[in-house]
VEXDREN-2710 file (C-alpha; in Angstrom, 1 decimal):
% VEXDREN-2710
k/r/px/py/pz
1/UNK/39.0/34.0/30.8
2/UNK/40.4/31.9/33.8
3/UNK/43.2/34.9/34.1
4/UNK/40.2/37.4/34.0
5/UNK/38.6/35.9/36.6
6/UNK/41.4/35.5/39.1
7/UNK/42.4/39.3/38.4
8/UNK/39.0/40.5/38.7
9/UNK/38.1/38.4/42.6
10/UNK/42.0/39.8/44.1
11/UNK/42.2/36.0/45.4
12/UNK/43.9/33.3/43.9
13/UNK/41.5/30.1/44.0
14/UNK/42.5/26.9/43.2
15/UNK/40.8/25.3/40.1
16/UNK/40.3/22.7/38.2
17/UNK/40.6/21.8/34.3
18/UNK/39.9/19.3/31.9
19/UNK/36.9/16.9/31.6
20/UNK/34.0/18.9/32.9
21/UNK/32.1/16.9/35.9
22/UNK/28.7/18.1/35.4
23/UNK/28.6/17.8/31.5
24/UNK/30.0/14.0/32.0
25/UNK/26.9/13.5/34.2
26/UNK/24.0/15.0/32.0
27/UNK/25.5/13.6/29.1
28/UNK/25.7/9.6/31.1
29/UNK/22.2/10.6/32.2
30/UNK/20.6/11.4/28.9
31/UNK/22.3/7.8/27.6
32/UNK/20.9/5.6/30.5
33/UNK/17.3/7.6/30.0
34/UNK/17.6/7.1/26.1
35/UNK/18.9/3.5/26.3
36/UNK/17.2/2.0/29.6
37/UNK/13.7/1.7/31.3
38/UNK/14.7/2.0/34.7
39/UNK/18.0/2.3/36.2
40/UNK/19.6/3.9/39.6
41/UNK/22.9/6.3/39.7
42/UNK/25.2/5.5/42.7
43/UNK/28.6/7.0/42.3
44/UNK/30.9/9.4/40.1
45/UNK/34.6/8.9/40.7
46/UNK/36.7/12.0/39.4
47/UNK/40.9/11.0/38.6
48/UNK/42.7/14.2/38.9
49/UNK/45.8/14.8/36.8
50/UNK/47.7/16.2/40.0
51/UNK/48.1/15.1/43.3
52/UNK/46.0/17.1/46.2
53/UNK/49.2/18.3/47.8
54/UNK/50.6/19.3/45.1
55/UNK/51.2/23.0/45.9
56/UNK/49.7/24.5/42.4
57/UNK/46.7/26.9/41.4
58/UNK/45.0/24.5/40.2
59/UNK/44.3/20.8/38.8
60/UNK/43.2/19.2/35.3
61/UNK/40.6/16.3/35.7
62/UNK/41.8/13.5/33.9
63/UNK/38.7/11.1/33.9
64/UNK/35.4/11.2/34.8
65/UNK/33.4/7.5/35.8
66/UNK/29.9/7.2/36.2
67/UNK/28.0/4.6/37.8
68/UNK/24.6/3.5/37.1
69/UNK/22.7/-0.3/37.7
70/UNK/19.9/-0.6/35.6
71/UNK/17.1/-3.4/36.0
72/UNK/15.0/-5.4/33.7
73/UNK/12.3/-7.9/33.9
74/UNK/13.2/-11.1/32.2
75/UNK/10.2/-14.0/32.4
76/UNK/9.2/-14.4/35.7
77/UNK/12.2/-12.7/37.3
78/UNK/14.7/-9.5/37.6
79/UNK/18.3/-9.0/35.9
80/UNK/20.5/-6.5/37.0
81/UNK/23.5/-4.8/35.8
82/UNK/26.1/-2.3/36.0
83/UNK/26.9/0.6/33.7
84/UNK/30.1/2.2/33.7
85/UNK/30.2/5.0/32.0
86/UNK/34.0/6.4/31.5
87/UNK/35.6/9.9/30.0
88/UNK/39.0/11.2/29.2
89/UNK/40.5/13.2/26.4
90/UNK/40.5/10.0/24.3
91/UNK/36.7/10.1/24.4
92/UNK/33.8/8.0/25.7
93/UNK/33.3/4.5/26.7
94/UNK/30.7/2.6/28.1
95/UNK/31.0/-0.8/29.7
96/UNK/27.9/-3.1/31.2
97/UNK/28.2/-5.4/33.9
98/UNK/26.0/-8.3/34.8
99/UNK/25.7/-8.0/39.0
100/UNK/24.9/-5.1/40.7
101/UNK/26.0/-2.0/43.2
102/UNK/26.9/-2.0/46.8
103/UNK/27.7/0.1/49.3
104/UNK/26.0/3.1/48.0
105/UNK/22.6/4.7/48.0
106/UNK/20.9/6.2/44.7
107/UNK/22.4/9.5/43.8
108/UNK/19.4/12.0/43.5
109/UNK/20.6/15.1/41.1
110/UNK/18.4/17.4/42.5
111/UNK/19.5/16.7/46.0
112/UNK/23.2/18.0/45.3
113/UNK/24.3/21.5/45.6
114/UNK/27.4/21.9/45.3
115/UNK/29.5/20.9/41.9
116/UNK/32.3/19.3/41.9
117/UNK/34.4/22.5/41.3
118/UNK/32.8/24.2/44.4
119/UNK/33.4/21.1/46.7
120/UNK/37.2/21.4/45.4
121/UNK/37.3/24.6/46.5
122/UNK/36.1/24.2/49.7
123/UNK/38.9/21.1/49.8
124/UNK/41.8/23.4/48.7
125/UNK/40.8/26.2/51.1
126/UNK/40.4/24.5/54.2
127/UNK/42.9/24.1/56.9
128/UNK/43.1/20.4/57.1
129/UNK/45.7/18.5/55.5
130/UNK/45.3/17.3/51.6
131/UNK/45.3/13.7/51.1
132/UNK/48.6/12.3/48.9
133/UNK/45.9/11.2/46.1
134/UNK/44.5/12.1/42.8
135/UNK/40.9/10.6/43.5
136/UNK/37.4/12.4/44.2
137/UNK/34.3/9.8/44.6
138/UNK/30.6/11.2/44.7
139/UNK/28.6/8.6/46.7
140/UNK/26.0/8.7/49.3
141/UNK/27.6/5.9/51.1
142/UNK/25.7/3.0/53.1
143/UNK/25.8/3.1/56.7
144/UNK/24.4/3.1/60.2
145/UNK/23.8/7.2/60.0
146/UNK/21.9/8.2/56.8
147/UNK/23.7/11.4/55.8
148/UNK/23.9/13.8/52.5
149/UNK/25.8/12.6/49.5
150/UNK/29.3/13.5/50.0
151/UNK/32.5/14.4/47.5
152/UNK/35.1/12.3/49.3
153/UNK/38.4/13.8/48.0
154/UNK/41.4/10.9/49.3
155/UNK/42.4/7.3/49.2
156/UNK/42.2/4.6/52.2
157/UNK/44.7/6.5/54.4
158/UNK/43.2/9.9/54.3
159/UNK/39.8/11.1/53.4
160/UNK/38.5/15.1/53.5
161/UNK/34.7/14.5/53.0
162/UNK/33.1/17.5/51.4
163/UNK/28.9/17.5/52.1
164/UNK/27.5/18.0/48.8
165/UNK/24.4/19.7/49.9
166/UNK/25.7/21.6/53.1
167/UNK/29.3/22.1/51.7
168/UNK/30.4/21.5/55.1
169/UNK/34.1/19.6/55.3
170/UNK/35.5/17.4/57.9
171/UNK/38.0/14.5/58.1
172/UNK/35.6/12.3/59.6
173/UNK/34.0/10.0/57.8
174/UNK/29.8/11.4/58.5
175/UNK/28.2/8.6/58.0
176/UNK/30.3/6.5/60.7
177/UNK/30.0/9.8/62.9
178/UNK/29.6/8.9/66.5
179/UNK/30.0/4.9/66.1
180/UNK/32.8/2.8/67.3
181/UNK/34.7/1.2/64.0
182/UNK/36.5/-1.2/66.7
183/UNK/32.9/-2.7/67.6
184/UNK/29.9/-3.6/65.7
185/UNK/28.0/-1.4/64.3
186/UNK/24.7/-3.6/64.3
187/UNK/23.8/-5.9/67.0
END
């Protein structure tokens, strides 16, 4: 079918294989909502069997994380934790954490656009350099510029952010956009 589909658009686009994205998130969804009164989802991270720079048609995703903090009321008081929620080919796993999540606003599924395998795309095609990493994070990160959830597609040395509602792609990091790292950001 993949052959099919390449033959049939005259263009080769790059692609990826492996643990389906989107199914890993409905299916970690439909847990926390069967197993949990309330809880939040902050980040997928997406491990890629290939390097970015690889020079290949395509890619196989190796793992899929989910990230979700759930609260409950306990007496007179809150408790918080973490849900990890982790595929691969050996199957599922699902590992709580007492604490919470940082760094991250909620993910809102309705707010995304773009899947992952569009925002990959958009990655492979552009002209800017590929990162030398097998990582992908979803996050709608927490900083000074509120900005659209964002497939960041690198490691600490390079980043190519892909805006998951806009599908726009830069190298800068949007939510910093316009602010001096070498400075405060808040008075």
């Amino acid at each position: 079918m993949v052959g099919l589909m390449l033959f049939a658009s005259c263009e080769k686009k790059k692609q990826t294989t492996g643990v389906n994205v989107e199914d890993t998130i409905a299916t970690d969804t439909l847990f926390m909502t069967s197993n949990y009164d309330n809880y939040r989802w902050f980040e997928v991270t997406v491990t890629l069997q290939n390097f970015l720079d690889e020079d290949s048609l395509g890619n196989e995703v190796a793992e899929v994380s989910n990230v979700f903090q759930t609260t409950s009321i306990e007496d007179t008081s809150f408790d918080t934790n973490v849900v990890i929620c982790k595929h691969n080919e050996q199957g599922s796993s699902f590992d709580v954490r007492h604490g919470f999540w940082v760094e991250d606003l909620p993910l809102v599924k309705d707010d995304i656009k773009l899947t992952f395998e569009e925002a990959y795309e958009k990655v492979m095609t552009t002209n800017c350099p590929k990162p030398h990493s097998k990582y992908v994070v979803l996050r709608k990160e927490l900083g000074p510029k509120n900005c659209n959830p964002q497939y960041i597609f690198g490691n600490v040395r390079a980043q190519l952010y892909v805006d998951a509602v806009t599908g726009d792609v830069t190298d800068k990091n949007p939510v910093f956009e316009g602010f001096n790292l070498a400075t405060p950001v808040w008075p």
